[in-house]
C-alpha positions as CSV (number, residue, x, y, z in Angstrom):
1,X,89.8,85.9,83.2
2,X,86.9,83.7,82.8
3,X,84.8,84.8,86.0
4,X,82.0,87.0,85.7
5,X,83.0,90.1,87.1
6,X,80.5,93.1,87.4
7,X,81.9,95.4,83.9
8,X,82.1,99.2,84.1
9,X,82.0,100.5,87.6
10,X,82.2,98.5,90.1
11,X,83.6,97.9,93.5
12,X,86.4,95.8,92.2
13,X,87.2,98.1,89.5
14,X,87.2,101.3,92.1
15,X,89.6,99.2,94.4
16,X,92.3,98.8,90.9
17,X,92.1,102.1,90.3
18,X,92.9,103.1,94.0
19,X,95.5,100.0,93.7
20,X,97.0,101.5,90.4
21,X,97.6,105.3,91.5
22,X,100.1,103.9,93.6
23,X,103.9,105.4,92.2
24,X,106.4,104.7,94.7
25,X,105.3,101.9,97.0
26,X,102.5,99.1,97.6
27,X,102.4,97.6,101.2
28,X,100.2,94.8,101.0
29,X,99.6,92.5,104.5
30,X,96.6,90.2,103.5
31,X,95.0,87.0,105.3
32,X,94.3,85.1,101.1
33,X,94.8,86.7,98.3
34,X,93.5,84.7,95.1
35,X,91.7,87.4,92.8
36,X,93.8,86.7,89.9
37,X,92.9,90.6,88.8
38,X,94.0,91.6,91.7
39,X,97.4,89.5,91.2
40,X,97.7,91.5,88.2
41,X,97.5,94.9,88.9
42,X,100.3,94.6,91.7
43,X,102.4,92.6,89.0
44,X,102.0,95.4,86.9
45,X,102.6,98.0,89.8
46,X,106.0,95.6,90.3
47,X,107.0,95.8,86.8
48,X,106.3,100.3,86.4
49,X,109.3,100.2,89.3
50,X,107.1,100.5,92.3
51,X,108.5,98.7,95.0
52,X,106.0,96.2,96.2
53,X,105.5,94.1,99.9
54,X,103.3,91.6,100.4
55,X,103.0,89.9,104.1
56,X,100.5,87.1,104.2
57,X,99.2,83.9,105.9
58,X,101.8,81.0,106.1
59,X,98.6,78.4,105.8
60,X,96.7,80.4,103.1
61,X,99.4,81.2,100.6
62,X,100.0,78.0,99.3
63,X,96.5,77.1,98.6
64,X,95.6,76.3,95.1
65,X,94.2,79.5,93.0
66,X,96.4,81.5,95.7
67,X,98.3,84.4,93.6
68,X,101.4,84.3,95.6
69,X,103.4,82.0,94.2
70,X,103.0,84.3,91.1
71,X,103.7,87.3,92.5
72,X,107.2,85.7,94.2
73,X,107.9,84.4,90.9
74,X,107.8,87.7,89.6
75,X,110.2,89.0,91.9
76,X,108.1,90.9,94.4
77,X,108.9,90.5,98.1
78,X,106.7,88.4,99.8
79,X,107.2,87.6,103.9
80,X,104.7,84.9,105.9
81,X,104.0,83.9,110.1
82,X,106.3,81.6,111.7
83,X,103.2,81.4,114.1
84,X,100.4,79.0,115.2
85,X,97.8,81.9,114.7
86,X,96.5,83.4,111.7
87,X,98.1,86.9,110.6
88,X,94.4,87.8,109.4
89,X,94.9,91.3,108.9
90,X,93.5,92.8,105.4
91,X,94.8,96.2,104.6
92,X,97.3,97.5,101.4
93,X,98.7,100.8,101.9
94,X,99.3,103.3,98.5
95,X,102.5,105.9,98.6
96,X,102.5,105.7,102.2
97,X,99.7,107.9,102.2
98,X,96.4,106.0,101.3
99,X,95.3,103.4,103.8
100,X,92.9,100.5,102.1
101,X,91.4,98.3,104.3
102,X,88.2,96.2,105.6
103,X,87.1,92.7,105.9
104,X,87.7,91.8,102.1
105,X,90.2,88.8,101.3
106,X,91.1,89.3,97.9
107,X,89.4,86.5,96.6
108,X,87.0,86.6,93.7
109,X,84.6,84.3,96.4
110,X,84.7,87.3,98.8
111,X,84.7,90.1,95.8
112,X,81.6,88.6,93.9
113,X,79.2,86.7,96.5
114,X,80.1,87.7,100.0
115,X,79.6,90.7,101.9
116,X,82.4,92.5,102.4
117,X,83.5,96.3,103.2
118,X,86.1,98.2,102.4
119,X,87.2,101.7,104.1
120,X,90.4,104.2,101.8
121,X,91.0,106.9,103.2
122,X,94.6,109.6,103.0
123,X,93.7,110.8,106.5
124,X,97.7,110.4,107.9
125,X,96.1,110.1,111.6
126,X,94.8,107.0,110.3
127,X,97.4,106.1,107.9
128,X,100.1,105.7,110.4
129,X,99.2,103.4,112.6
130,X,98.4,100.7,109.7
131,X,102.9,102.0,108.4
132,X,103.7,101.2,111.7
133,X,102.1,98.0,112.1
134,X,103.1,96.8,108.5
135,X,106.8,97.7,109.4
136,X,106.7,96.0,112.5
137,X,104.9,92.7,110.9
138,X,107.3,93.2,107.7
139,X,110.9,92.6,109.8
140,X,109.3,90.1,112.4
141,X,108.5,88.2,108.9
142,X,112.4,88.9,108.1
143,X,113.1,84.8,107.1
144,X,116.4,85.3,109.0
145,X,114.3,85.7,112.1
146,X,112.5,82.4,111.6
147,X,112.9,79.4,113.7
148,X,113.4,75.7,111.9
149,X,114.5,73.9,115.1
């Protein structure tokens, strides 16, 4: 990528590598998501057999630089609003066990000028609620539920 990311340690690289420990699943409900680095890593996740969600903004996803378009074409589930209001939510969970979340978008804008915080923690107190809500979200998304007419 031609952006100048921060090399060595660095927020972006400590979110990958909590990204990247994930072995079974990757439940990912974000408001943008255009960090092509970030597009990568859960294409790779996708392609190692994880099974990988992603719930987004109907408005937002289609915007140019967005990544999902690449991760659909890549064969990983992706589920949008039928709504008039924003899902703005920002939160990925790891293995059902690691909760990442904050106000970051996953856009290289937010990851290299704004600022930004991000909270992981494996405390399952905290963990749940964020399953529960992405499961709810996830079949309320379910494109047989949406409305055309």
């Amino acid at each position: 990528c031609p952006c100048p990311l921060p090399r060595g340690d660095s927020s972006l690289s400590r979110l990958l590598r909590h990204l990247l420990s994930a072995r079974r699943s990757l439940d990912i409900c974000l408001f943008a998501f255009s960090c092509p680095q970030l597009g990568r890593a859960v294409q790779l996740l996708h392609r190692r057999g994880v099974r990988v969600r992603v719930v987004t903004d109907a408005q937002y996803m289609g915007l140019q630089g967005s990544q999902i378009g690449l991760l659909r074409h890549a064969g990983i589930q992706v589920r949008h609003d039928q709504e008039n209001g924003y899902m703005h939510h920002k939160f990925a969970i790891v293995d059902g066990r690691m909760l990442i979340t904050g106000s970051l978008n996953w856009t290289t804008q937010a990851i290299q000028n704004n600022r930004e915080n991000v909270l992981v923690m494996e405390d399952a107190e905290y963990v749940k609620p964020f399953l529960d809500e992405f499961e709810k979200i996830w079949e309320e998304y379910n494109p047989i539920n949406y409305r055309f007419f």
